[in-house]
N, C-alpha and C positions, 0 to 999 in steps of 0.2 A: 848850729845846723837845725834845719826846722824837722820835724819830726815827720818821718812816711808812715803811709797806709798803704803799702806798694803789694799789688796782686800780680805775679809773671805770669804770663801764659803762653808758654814756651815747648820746645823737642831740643832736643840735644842736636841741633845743628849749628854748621857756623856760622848762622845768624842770632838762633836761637843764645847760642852762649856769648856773646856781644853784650848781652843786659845782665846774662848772671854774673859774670868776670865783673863789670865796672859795679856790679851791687858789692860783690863780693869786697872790691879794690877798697871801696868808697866803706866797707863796715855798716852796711845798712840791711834793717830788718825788712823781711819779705817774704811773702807766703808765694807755695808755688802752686802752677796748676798746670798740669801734662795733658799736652792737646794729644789727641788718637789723631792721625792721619788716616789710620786704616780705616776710622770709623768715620773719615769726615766730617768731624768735630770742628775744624776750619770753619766748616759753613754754614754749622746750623744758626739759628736766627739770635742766639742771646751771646754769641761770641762776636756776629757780624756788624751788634751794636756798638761792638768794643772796637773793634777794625771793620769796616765795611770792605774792604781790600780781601779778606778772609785767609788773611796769612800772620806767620809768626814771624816773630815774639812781638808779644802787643803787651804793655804793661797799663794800670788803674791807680791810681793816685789818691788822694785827699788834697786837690788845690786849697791856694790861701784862704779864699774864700770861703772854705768849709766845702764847699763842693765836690765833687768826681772830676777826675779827669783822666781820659783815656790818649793814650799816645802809640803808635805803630811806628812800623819803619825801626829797625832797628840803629840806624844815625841817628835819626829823632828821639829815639830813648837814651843815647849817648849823650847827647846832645841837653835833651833835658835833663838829666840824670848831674852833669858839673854845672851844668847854670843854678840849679837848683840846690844843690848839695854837697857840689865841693867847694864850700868857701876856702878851705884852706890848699886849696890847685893840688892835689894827691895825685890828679892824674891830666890835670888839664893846665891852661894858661891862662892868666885872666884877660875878660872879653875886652877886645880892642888892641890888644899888642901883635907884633908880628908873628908870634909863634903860635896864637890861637890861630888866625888862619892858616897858619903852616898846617896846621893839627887838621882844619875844613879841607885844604885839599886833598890829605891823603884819605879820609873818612871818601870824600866826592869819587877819588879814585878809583875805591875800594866799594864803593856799589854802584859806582857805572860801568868797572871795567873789571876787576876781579872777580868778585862774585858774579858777576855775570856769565861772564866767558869761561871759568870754572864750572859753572854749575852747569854750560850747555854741553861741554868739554866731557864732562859726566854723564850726561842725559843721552848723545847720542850713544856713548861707547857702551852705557851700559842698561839706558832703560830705551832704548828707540823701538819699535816692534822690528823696524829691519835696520842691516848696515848699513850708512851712509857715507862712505869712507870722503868724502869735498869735507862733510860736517864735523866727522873726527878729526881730521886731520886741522881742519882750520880755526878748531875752539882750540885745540891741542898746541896748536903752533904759539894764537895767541896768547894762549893762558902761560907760554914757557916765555916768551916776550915780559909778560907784565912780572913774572917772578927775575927778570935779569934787571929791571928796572928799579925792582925790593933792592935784590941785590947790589946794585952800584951803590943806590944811594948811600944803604946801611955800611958800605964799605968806606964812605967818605966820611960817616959821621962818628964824634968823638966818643960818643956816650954807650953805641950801640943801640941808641933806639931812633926810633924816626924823627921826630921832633926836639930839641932840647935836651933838657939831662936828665929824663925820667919817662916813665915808660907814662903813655896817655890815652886819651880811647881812640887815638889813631894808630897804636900797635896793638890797642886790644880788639879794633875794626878789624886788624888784616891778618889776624894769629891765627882765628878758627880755621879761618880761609887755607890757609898753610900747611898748618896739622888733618883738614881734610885731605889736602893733597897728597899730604905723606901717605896718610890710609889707604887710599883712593884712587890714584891717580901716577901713583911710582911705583907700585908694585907689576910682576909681570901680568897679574891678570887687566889692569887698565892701563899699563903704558907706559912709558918714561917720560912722563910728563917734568918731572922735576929732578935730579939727580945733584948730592951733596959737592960732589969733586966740583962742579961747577958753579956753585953757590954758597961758598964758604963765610961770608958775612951774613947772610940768610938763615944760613946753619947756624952760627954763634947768638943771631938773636932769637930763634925759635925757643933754642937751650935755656936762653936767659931768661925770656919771657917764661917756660914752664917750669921752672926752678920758683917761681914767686906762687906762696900757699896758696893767693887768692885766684891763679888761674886755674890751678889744680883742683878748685874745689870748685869754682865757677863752670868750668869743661864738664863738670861730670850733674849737672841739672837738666832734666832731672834724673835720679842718679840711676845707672847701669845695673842691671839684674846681674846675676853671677852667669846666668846661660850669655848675655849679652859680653861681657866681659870676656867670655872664652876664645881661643883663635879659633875660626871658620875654615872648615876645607875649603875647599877649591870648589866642592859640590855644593856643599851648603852657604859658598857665596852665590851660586849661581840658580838655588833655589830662591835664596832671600830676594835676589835681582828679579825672577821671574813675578815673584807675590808682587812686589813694587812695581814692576812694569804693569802689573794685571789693575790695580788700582788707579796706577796712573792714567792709564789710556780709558775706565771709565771715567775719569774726574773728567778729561780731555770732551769728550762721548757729551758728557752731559752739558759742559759749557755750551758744545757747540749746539745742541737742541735750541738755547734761549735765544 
């Protein structure tokens, strides 16, 4: 294995923990760096060089060459992350056989159509300045669509994981995804977006998946204050919502100035 210089620059979201999980999987050193959202650290000019996109997780390298290399997209850091480092396939297939594309379509899936529609599924219910009830209901519907879809598959397959007989970074693409949704998105305050009685192989590989040390310690970069770890009332979720709406709608504000 060739030796990293790897820098994350990361938030504990689930995209963010997509590069820590597969660093973690993979047993590679790496130093972390916690982007401030609040402070729009995203955008200032010496992070923009690193993604010009001005979003996380973007990781830094030492190519062969001896050189830097910067990489975003959190597929692309998957991505690069087993072309580069997992010779011995820990979480991947080697390139060319039918299961490394198995492994591309759920990765393609899972940031054209899960994260996506999750994440707006999210946005309206809870950071929109007003109700949009067509908006909620129709990220909501489809984001319980694309978890019926988890669901069959992992129901048909032998192993319990998406691809083959080992878990790859096409379960560790779609797990953050998941466990946001538990938080997030099943509870009464945002919805029944997802519910266990109905996604019983969904359920068993969620389990499976956070039972392995590496996701446990990858989920939690970078890592959780003890005020963060505590449960939240019902107030003090709807404060935290309120701060993040207040930020978001400047970020909004400012885009649309340029």
């Amino acid at each position: 294995m060739a030796p990293s210089d790897i820098t994350l620059y990361t938030v504990r979201t689930p995209n963010g923990i997509k590069a820590s999980i597969a660093l973690e999987e993979l047993g590679l050193e790496y130093k972390t760096h916690a982007i401030s959202f609040a402070k729009n650290e995203q955008k200032e000019p010496w992070f923009l060089e690193i993604n010009p996109n001005g979003r996380i997780p973007a990781i830094t390298d030492k190519f062969e060459d001896g050189k830097p290399i910067h990489i975003s997209e959190s597929g692309s850091i998957l991505q690069y992350l087993v072309d580069r480092y997992d010779t011995e396939h820990k979480i991947s297939y080697p390139r060319g056989t039918r299961k490394y594309y198995e492994i591309n379509n759920w990765i393609m899936w899972q940031m054209g159509g899960l994260g996506p529609m999750q994440g707006q599924a999210n946005h309206f219910f809870r950071y929109a300045p007003e109700k949009i009830q067509y908006g909620i209901d129709r990220y909501q519907n489809e984001t319980r669509r694309l978890y019926r879809v988890m669901d069959t598959h992992l129901a048909k397959s032998k192993s319990g994981y998406l691809v083959g007989d080992r878990c790859t970074i096409a379960d560790i693409s779609c797990w953050g995804w998941v466990k946001a949704g538990l938080l997030t998105l099943c509870n009464q305050q945002h919805g029944p977006v997802l519910t266990w009685t109905s996604s019983p192989a969904l359920k068993a590989w969620m389990e499976k998946l956070r039972a392995r040390p590496a996701f446990e310690k990858g989920a939690d970069v970078p890592p959780a204050t003890e005020e963060e770890k505590r449960p939240k009332t019902k107030e003090e979720e709807e404060k935290y919502a309120a701060e993040a709406r207040k930020w978001i709608m400047q970020g909004q504000q400012e885009e649309a100035k340029k």
